[in-house]
C-alpha positions in Angstrom: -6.4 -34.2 10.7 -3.7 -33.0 13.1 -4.7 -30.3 15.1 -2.2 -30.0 17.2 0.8 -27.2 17.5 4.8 -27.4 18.0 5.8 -24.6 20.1 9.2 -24.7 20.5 11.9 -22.1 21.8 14.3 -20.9 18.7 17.1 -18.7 19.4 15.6 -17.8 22.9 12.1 -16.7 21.7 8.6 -18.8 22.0 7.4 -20.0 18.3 4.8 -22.2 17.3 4.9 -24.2 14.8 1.9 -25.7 12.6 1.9 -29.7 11.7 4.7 -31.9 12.8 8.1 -31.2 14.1 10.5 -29.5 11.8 13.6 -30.8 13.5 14.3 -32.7 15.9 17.4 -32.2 18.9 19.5 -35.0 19.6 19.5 -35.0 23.4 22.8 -33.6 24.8 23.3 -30.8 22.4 23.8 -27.6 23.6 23.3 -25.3 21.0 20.4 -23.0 22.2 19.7 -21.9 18.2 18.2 -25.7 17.9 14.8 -26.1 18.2 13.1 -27.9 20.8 9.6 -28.6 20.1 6.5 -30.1 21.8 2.9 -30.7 21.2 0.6 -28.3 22.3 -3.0 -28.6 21.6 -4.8 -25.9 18.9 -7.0 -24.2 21.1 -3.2 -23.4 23.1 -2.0 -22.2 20.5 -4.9 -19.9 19.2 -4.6 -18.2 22.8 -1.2 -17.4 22.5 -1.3 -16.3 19.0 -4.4 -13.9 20.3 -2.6 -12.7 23.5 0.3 -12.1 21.4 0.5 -8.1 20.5 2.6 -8.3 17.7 -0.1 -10.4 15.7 -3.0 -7.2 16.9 -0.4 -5.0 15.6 0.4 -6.6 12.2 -3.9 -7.0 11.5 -3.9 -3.3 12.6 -1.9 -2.3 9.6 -3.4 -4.6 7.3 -6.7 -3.0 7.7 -5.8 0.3 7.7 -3.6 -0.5 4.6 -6.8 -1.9 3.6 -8.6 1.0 3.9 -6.1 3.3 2.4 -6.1 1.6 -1.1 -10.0 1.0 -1.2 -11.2 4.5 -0.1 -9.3 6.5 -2.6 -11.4 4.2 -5.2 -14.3 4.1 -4.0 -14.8 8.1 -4.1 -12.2 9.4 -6.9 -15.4 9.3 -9.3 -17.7 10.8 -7.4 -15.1 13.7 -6.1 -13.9 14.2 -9.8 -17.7 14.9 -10.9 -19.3 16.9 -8.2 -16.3 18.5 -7.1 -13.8 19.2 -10.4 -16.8 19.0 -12.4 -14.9 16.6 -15.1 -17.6 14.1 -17.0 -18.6 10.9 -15.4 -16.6 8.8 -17.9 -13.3 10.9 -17.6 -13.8 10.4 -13.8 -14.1 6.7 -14.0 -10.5 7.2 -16.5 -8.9 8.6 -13.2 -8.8 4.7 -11.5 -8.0 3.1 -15.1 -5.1 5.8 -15.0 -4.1 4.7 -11.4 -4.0 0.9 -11.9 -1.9 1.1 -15.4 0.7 3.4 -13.1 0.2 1.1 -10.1 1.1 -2.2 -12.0 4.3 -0.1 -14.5 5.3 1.0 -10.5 5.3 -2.4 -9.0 7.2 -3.8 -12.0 9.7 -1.1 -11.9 10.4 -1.2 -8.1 10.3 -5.2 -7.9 12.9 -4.8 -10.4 14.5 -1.8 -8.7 14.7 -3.7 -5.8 16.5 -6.9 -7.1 18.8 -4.7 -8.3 20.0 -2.9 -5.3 19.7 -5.7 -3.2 23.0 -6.6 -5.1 24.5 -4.1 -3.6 24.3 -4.0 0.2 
């Protein structure tokens, strides 16, 4: 197994890049959007990836995404019976309700979104 890392400088910014080279330079060119890439070993490359803030940043929102869609879930039941004082299996209704709209939503604004992308 390879375990080594191409990092490379693309369009004046570091990258990495897993596996082996994606392209290669002839020698002389002086385009600076072509990639010029060497090995670095993985442990390297895990550093930089973890000293990078952009890559903190990004798992940030994916937990607190995270937690937004599970919490909601987790206690719509409960709050609908001790608090609205619904029945237990109306409650439970509420999250059937949310996932039909959720997946008629996702559909609709994929589609939405094909659409207008047409027209910028």
């Amino acid at each position: 197994m390879d375990e080594s890392w191409y990092a490379g400088v693309h369009g004046g910014r570091n990258e990495l890049f897993p596996g082996k080279e994606l392209s290669s330079r002839v020698e002389g060119s002086p385009d600076p959007n072509s990639r010029t890439l060497e090995r670095v070993p993985i442990k390297t490359a895990y550093m930089t990836l973890f000293r990078d803030n952009s890559f903190w940043l990004i798992g940030l929102s994916y937990l607190l995404i995270a937690f937004a869609l599970v919490i909601p879930f987790a206690f719509l039941p409960i709050f609908a019976t001790e608090f609205l004082m619904v029945p237990y299996r109306s409650a439970t209704g509420l999250i059937a309700i949310i996932a039909i709209a959720g997946a008629f939503g996702k559909l609709l604004l994929s589609h939405l979104s094909d659409t207008i992308d047409g027209f910028v």
